[in-house]
C-alpha positions in Angstrom: -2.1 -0.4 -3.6 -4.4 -0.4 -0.6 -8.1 0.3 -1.1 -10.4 2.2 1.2 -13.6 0.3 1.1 -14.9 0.3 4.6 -16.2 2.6 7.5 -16.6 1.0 10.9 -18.8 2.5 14.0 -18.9 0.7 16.9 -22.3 0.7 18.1 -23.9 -1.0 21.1 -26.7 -2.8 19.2 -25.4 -3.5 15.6 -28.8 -5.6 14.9 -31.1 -2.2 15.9 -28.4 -0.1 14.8 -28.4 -1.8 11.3 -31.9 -1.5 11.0 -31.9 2.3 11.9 -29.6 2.5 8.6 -31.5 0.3 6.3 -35.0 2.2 7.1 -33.3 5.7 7.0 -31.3 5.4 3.9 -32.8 2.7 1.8 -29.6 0.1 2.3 -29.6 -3.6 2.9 -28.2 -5.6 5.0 -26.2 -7.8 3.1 -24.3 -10.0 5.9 -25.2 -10.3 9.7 -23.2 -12.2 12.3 -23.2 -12.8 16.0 -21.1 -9.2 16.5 -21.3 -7.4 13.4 -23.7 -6.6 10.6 -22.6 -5.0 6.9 -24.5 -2.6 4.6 -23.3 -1.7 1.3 -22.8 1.9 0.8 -21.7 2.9 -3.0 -19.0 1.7 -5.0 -17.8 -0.9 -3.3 -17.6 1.0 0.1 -19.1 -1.0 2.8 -20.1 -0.3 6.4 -19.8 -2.3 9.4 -21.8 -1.7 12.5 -19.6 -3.7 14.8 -20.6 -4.8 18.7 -19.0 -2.8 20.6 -18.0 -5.0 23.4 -16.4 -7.6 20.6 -14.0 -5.2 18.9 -10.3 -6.6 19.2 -8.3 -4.5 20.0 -10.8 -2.8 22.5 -12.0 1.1 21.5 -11.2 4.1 23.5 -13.8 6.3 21.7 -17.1 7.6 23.0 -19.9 6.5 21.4 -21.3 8.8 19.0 -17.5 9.5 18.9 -17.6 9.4 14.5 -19.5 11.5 11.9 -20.3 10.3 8.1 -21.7 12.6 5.6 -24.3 12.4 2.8 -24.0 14.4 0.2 -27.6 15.4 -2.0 -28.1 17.9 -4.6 -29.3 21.0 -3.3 -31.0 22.8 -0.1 -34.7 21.6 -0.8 -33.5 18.1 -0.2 -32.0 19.0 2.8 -35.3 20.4 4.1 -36.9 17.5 2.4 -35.3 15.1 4.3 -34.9 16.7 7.6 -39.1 16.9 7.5 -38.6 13.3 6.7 -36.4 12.1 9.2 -37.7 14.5 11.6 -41.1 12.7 11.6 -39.7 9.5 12.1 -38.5 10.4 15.3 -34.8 10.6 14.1 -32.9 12.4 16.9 -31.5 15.7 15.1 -28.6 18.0 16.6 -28.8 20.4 14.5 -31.5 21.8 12.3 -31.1 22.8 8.7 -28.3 25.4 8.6 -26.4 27.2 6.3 -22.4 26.7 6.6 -19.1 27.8 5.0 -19.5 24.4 2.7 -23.3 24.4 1.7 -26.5 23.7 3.5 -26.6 21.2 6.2 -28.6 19.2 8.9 -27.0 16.5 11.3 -29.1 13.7 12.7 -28.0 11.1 15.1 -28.1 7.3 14.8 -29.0 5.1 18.0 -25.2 5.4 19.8 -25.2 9.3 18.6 -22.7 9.3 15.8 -23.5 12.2 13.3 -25.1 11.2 10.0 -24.7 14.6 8.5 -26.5 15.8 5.6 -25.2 18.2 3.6 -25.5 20.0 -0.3 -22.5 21.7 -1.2 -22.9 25.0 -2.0 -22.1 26.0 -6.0 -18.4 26.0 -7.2 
């Protein structure tokens, strides 16, 4: 049976945009190469930050085309780490809201794909 173990965004810069991901969310880097760089992300899931102008086939998507989401425990991290990434100069598009599935920020990463933040609200 097929396994899903890995999310690609096609970035322009995948050495800055690697770095962006390491600093903001503790990961690191564990294999770089002329067009790509990898960062595990749990479980065996890993992402690539792939060049965009060396993806075979070429990419019809926009940048900042693809969202991933974060779950955390509860509404104070949320805040917590909107503050957080806020201060680093992290480009946010939207601020810490309350939504149908929880309580939720969305920042953007350096080719504007949403890294969205979220804690679920209580079953």
């Amino acid at each position: 049976m097929a396994e899903f173990n890995f999310i690609l965004l096609y970035v322009q810069d995948h050495r800055a945009s690697a770095a962006h991901y390491a600093a903001l969310l503790g990961l690191p880097v564990v294999d770089q190469k002329d067009d790509i760089s990898i960062l595990p992300l749990r479980d065996g899931v890993m992402r690539g930050l792939w060049a965009r102008d060396h993806v075979a086939p070429a990419s019809a998507s926009a940048p900042g085309a693809h969202e991933i989401a974060v779950a955390v425990p509860d509404a104070a991290t949320v805040e917590g780490l909107h503050a957080d990434w806020s201060a680093r100069g992290v480009g946010i598009a939207q601020p810490p809201t309350a939504m149908s599935f929880g309580t939720t920020f969305v920042a953007l990463d350096p080719d504007g794909h949403r890294l969205r933040v979220y804690a679920p609200n209580p079953a």
